[in-house]
C-alpha positions in Angstrom: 0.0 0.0 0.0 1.2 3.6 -1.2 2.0 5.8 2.2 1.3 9.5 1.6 4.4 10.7 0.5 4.7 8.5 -2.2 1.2 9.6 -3.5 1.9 13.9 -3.3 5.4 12.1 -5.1 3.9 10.7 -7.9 1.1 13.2 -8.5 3.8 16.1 -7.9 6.1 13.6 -10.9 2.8 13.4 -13.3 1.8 17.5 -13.2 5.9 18.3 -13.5 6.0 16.3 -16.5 2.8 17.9 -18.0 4.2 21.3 -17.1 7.7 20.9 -18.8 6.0 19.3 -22.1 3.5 21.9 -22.1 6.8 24.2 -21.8 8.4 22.5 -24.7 5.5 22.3 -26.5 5.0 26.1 -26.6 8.9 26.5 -27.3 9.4 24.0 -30.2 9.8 25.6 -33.6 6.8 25.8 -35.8 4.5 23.6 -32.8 2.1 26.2 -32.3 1.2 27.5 -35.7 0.9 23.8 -36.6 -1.9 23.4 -33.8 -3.3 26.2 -35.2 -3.6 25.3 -38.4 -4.7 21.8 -37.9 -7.3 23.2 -35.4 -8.2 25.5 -38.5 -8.5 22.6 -40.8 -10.7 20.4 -38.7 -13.2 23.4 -37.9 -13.0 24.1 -42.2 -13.9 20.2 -43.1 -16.3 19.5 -39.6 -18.6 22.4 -40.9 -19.9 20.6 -43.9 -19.3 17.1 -43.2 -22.6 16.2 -42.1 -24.7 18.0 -45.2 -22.6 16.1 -47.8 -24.3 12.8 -47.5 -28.2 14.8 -47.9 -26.5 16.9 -50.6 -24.5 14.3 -52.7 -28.0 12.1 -52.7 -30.5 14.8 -53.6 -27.9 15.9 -56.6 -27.6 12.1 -57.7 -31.9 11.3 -57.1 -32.1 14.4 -59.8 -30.6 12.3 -61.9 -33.3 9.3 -61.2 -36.2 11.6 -61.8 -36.4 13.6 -58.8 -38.2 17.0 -59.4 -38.3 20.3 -57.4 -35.6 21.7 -55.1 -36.7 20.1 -51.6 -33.7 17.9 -50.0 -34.3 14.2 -49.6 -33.7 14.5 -46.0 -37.1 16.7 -45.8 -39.1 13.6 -47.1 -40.5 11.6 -44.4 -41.8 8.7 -47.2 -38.6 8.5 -49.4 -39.4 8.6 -53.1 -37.7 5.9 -55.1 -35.4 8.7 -56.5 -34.0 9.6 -53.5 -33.5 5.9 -52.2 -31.7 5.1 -55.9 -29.9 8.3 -55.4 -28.3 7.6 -51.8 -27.6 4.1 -52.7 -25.7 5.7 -56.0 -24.2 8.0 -53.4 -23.0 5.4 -50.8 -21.4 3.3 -53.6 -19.6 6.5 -55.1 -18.4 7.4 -52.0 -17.0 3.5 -51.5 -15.2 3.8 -55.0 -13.8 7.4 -54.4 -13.0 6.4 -51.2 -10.8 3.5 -52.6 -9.5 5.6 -54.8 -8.4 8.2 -52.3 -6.4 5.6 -50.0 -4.9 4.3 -53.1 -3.4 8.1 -54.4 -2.0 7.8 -50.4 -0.8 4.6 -51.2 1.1 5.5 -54.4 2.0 9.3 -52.8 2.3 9.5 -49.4 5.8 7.9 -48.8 7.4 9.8 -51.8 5.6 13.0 -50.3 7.0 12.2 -46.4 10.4 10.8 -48.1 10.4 14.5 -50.2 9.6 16.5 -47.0 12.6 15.0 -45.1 14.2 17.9 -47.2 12.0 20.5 -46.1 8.8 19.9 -44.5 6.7 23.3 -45.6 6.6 22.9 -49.3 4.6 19.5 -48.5 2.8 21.1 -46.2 1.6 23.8 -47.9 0.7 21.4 -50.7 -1.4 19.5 -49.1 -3.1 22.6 -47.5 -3.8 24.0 -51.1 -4.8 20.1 -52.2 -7.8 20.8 -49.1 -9.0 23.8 -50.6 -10.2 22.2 -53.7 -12.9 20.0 -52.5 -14.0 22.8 -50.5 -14.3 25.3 -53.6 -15.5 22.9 -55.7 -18.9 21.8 -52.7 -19.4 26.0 -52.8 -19.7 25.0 -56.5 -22.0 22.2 -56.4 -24.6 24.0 -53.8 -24.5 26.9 -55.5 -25.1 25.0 -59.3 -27.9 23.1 -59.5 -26.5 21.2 -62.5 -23.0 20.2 -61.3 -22.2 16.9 -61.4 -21.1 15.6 -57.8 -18.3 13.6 -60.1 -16.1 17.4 -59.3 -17.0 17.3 -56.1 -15.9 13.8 -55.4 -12.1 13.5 -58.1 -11.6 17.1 -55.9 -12.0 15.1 -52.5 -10.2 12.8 -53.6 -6.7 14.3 -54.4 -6.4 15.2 -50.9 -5.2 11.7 -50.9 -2.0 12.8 -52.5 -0.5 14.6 -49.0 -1.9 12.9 -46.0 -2.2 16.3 -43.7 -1.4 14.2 -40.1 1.3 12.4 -41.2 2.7 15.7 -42.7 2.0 17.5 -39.3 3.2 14.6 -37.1 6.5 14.6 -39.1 7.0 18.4 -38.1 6.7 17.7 -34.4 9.2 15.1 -34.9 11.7 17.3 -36.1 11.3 20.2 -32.8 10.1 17.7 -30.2 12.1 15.3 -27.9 11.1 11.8 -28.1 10.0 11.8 -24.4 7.1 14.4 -24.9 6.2 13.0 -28.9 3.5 11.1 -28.2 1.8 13.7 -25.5 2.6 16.1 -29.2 0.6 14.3 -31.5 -2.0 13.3 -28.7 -2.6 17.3 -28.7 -2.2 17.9 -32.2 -4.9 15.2 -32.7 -7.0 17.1 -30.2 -7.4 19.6 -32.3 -8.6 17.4 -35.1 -11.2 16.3 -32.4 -12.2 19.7 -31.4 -13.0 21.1 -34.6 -14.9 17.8 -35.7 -16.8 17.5 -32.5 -17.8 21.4 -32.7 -18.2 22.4 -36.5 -21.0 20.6 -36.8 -23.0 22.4 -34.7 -22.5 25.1 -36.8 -26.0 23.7 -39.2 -28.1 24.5 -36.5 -27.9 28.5 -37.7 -26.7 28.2 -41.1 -28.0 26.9 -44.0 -26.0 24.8 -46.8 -24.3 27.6 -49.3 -23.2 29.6 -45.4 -21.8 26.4 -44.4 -20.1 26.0 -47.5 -18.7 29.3 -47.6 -17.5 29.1 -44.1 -16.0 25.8 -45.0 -13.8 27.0 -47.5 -12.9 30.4 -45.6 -11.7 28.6 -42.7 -9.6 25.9 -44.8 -8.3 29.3 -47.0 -7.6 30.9 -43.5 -5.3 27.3 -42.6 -3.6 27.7 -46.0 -2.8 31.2 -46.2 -1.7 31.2 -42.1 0.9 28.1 -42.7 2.3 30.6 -45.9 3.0 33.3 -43.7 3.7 32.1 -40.4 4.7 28.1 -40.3 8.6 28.1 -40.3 10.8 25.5 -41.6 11.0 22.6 -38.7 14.0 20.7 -40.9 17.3 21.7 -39.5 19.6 22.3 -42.0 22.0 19.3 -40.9 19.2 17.2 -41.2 18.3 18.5 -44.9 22.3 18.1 -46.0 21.8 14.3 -44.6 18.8 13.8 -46.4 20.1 15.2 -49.7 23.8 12.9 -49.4 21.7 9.7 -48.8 20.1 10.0 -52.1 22.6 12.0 -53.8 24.1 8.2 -55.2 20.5 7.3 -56.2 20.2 10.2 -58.8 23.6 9.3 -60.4 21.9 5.8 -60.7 19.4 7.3 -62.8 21.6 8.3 -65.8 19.0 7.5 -68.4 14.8 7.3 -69.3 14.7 3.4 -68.8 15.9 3.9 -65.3 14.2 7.0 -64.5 10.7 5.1 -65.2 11.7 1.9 -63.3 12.8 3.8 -60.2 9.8 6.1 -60.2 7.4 2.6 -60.5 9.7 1.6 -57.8 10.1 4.3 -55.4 6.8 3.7 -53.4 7.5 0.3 -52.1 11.5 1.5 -51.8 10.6 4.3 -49.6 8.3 1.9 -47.5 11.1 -0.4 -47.4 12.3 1.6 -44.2 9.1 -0.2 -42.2 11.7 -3.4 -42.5 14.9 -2.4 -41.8 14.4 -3.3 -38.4 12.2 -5.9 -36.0 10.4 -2.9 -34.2 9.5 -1.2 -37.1 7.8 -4.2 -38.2 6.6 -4.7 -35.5 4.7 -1.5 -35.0 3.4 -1.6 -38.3 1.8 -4.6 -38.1 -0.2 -3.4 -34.7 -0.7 0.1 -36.6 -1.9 -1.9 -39.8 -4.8 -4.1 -37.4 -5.5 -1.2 -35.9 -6.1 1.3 -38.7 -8.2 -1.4 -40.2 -10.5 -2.0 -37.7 -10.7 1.8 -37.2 -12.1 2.3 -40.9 -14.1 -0.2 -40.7 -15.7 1.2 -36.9 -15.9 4.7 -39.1 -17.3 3.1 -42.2 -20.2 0.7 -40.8 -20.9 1.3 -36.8 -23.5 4.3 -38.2 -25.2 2.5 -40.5 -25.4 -0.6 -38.5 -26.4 1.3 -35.4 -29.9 3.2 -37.8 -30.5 -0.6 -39.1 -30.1 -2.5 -35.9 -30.9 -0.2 -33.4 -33.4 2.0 -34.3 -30.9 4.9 -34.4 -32.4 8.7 -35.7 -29.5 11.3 -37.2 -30.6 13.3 -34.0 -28.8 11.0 -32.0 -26.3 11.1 -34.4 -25.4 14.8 -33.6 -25.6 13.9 -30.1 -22.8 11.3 -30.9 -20.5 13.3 -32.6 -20.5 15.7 -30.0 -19.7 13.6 -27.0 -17.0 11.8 -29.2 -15.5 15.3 -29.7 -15.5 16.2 -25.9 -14.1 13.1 -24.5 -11.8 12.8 -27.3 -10.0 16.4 -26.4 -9.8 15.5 -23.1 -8.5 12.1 -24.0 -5.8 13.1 -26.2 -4.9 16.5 -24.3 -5.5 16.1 -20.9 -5.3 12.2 -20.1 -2.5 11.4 -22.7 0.6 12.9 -20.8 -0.5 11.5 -17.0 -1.0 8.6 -19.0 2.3 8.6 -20.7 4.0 9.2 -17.3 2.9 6.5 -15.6 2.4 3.6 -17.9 4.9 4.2 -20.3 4.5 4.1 -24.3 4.3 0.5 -24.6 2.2 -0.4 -21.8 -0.2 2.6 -22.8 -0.4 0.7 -26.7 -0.9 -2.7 -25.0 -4.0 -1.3 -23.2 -5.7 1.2 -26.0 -5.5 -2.0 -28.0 -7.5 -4.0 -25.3 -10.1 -0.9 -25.1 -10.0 -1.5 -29.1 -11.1 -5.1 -28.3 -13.6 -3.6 -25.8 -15.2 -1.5 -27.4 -16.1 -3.7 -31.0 -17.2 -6.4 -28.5 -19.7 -3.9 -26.9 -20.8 -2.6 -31.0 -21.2 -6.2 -31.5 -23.5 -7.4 -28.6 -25.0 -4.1 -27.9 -29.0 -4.3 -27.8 -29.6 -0.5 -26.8 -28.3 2.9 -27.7 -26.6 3.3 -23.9 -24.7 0.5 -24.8 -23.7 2.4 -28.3 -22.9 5.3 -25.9 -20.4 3.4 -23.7 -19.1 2.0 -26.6 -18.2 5.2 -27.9 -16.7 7.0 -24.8 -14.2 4.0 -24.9 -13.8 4.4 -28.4 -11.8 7.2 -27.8 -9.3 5.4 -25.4 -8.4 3.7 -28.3 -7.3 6.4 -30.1 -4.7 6.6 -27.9 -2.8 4.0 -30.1 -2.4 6.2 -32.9 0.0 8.9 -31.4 1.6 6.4 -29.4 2.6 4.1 -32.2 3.7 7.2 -34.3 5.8 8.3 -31.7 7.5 4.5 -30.9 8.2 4.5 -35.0 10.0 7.3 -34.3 12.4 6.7 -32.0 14.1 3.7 -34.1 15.2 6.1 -37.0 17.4 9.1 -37.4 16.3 12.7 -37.6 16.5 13.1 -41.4 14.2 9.7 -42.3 11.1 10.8 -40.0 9.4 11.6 -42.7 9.6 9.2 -44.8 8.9 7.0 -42.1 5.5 8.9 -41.0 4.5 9.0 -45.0 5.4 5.2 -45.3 3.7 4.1 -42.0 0.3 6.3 -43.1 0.6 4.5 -46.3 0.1 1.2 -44.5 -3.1 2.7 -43.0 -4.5 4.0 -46.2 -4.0 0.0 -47.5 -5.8 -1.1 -44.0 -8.5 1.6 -44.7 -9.4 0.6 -48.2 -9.1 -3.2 -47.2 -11.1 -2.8 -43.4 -14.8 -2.3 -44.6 -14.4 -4.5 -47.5 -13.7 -7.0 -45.3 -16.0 -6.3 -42.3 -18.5 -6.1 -45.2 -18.0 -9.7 -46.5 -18.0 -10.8 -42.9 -21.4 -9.4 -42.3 -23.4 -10.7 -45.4 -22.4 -14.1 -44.4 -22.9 -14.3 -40.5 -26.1 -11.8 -40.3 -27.7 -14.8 -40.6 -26.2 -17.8 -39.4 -24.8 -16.3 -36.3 -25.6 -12.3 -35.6 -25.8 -9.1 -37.1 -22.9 -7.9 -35.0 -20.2 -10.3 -35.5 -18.3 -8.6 -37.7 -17.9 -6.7 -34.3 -16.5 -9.8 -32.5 -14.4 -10.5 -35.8 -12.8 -6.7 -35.4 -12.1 -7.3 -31.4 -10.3 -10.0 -32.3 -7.8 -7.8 -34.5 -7.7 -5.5 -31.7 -6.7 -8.5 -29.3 -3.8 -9.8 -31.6 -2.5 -6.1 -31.9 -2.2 -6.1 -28.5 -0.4 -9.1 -28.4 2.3 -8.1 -30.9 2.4 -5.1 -29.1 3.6 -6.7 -26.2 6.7 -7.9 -27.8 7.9 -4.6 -29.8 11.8 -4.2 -28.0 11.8 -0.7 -25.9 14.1 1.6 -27.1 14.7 4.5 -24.4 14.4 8.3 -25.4 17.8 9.1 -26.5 18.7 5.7 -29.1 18.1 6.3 -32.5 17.8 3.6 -35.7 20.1 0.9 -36.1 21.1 2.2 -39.8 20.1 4.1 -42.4 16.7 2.3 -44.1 18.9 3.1 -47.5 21.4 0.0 -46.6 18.3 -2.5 -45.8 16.7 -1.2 -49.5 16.3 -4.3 -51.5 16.5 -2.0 -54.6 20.6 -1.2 -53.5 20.8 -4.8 -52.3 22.8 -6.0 -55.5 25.3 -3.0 -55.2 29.2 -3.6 -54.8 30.0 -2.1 -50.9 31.8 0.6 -52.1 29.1 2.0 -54.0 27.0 1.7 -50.9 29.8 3.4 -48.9 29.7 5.8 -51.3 26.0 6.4 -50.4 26.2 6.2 -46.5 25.8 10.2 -45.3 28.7 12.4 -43.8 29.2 10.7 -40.1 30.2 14.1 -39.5 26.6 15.0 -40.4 24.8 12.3 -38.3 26.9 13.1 -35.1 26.0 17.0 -35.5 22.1 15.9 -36.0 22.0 13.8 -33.5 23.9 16.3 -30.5 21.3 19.0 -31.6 18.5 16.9 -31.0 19.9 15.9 -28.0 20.6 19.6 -26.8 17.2 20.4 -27.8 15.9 17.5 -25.4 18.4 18.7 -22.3 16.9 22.0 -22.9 12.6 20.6 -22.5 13.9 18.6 -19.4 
């Protein structure tokens, strides 16, 4: 039994280390304008996502004889052009969705791999890639006779930059591996916030206002990160980057090369995922998990208004208590939690809430059960900062982010794959066994990520890779050893990354 002291010690340990991160946090190059404009980004998006379903299947139950210029949500008896239209709309948004995880697929680890020479080009990208769909749903409200094909090839390219892997890689590069994951758990609270509160915003506006404000607050993002988001690469870190594939452009001395390494370069910049047993490791617990987590996002809603009688009223109360809890969740419980469980113990437990929780969507018979459900939903979240910051620790400075890009390309593959699969499980145990197995089927993901989860090595706060990802790249494998010491970056130039960061980490603690 704790006496006293050792109590006021450990509560005076947890609020010390949440006052020096929030210290660090404030401190760290480019950290706050990055909040900021992910805050920004989440508020622009949040606003409109819960009119494009009613708008996207009233545009495409025109095209199945639907007359006038009343929404299908206003009808109380659905006419058969509005039920053709939202199943038209669904199945669009299942291809476009497949179609956007496959452009993160193909472009995220070449976008994180680019960025390792200068995150803010990529950044703003991806920013200006976000303002498209936005102009383009301005478009379609506004223009009756606008196909929702724009709307959806606009969305879509926003698959090309994946913002939070982007954003995660920033913090990377100005914050100490002790205080990384208690980063990204903020970072993503911001997501949260803006999703959880946005949508309130319907209640006083009506669709072309919330369009409008959509696309000023996502122009607002863009424009702030042009003026005011610095550089977070170091320039030791950018004249690393640049030497490592300096003897890969040589190698390209003609067309016929030139096209096989750019067919190549996805899966050679995801390569870094295997150049050591961690990495691998974590990516297979971020791969069950980001699959199950698509799938939760894809189907829970519908299932929930099929199975258990479920109105979009309860809906909006849904959204809003996931928002709340998951703020406090990623902001205020993430460093205590951090402090006193540890990364890996924290990752083995979000995984068992993971397990939780699907069991609970699975069995549930009411909506308080949904409710519960949901509030530990968002414990489970904590997996997704803490496995980005545990990937991070076992490379060097100048690959973090190609390693965030490669790791998020992973997820887009578990996302397309998740609700296919979930899908298949549930037309052919609905009725054999239950509705809700496919629940029972996703716990069990969660259960075997928390089992590999429990075996990923520790690595303390100041260790680094083993090597460069370059000498595991099966690409390079055939080449003599001198060309490959030829390609190994400056030592020099790794010793002067690495005491920086270490520097920077004395100066947080």
């Amino acid at each position: 039994m704790e006496t006293p002291n050792h109590e006021t010690s450990r509560r005076s340990d947890t609020s010390g280390f949440f006052r020096t991160f929030l210290t660090c946090f404030l401190h760290s190059r480019g950290a706050l304008p990055l909040l900021l404009v992910g805050g920004l980004l989440a508020f622009g998006i949040g606003c409109v996502v819960a009119i494009i379903p009613d708008i996207l299947a009233t545009r495409y139950a025109m095209y199945h004889g639907l007359e006038g210029d009343q929404s299908c949500d206003s009808y109380v008896i659905k006419p058969l052009g509005c039920v053709a239209g939202s199943e038209e709309a669904q199945s669009a948004a299942a291809f476009w969705n497949f179609v956007t995880k496959g452009l993160t697929f193909v472009f995220n680890p070449i976008m994180g791999s680019r960025s390792d020479q200068g995150r803010r080009p990529i950044l703003i990208t991806g920013l200006f890639l976000s303002c498209l769909p936005a102009s383009v749903f301005l478009l379609l409200v506004m223009i009756p006779t606008l196909h929702p094909f724009w709307f959806n090839i606009s969305n879509s390219l926003m698959g090309v930059v994946d913002m939070i892997s982007i954003m995660f890689a920033c913090l990377s590069d100005t914050i100490p591996t002790q205080f990384r994951a208690a980063g990204f758990g903020l970072l993503m609270s911001a997501f949260y916030g803006g999703f959880a509160l946005a949508p309130s915003f319907m209640l006083f506006l009506n669709a072309q206002q919330l369009a409008v404000t959509s696309l000023g607050l996502i122009s607002t993002s863009f424009l702030f990160a042009l003026i005011f988001m610095p550089e977070t690469v170091s320039e030791d870190g950018r004249r690393v980057s640049e030497e490592q594939r300096f003897q890969l452009r040589l190698e390209r001395n003609n067309w016929i090369n030139s096209c096989c390494y750019s067919l190549r370069r996805p899966l050679r910049e995801m390569s870094i995922l295997r150049q050591s047993l961690s990495l691998l490791l974590v990516t297979i617990v971020s791969f069950l998990s980001a699959m199950v987590f698509a799938s939760d996002a894809t189907l829970v809603l519908y299932y929930a208004q099929e199975r258990l009688n479920v109105h979009p009223h309860d809906f909006a109360t849904m959204f809003l208590l996931l928002g709340v809890v998951g703020i406090l969740v990623q902001a205020a419980f993430l460093p205590p939690l951090l402090r006193v469980m540890g990364e890996h113990a924290l990752l083995v437990a979000s995984c068992l809430c993971g397990a939780v929780h699907n069991l609970m969507y699975g069995l549930a018979r009411k909506k308080k059960s949904l409710y519960i459900a949901f509030v530990v939903s968002q414990f489970t979240k904590l997996s997704f900062p803490t496995l980005s910051s545990l990937a991070s620790k076992h490379v060097f400075e100048y690959e973090q982010g190609r390693l965030q890009g490669a790791l998020f390309a992973t997820n887009a593959v578990a996302g397309a794959l998740g609700p296919l699969a979930m899908e298949f499980i549930y037309n052919r145990t609905k009725d054999n066994l239950f509705p809700g197995f496919m629940f029972v089927f996703a716990a069990s993901l969660y259960f075997v990520g928390a089992l590999v989860a429990t075996i990923i090595p520790f690595v303390s706060d100041g260790s680094r890779g083993i090597v460069s990802s370059d000498l595991q790249d099966p690409l390079l494998a055939e080449m003599p050893s001198d060309e490959l010491l030829a390609q190994e970056p400056d030592e020099c130039l790794q010793d002067e990354v690495l005491q920086r960061q270490t520097k920077d980490e004395i100066v947080c603690t």
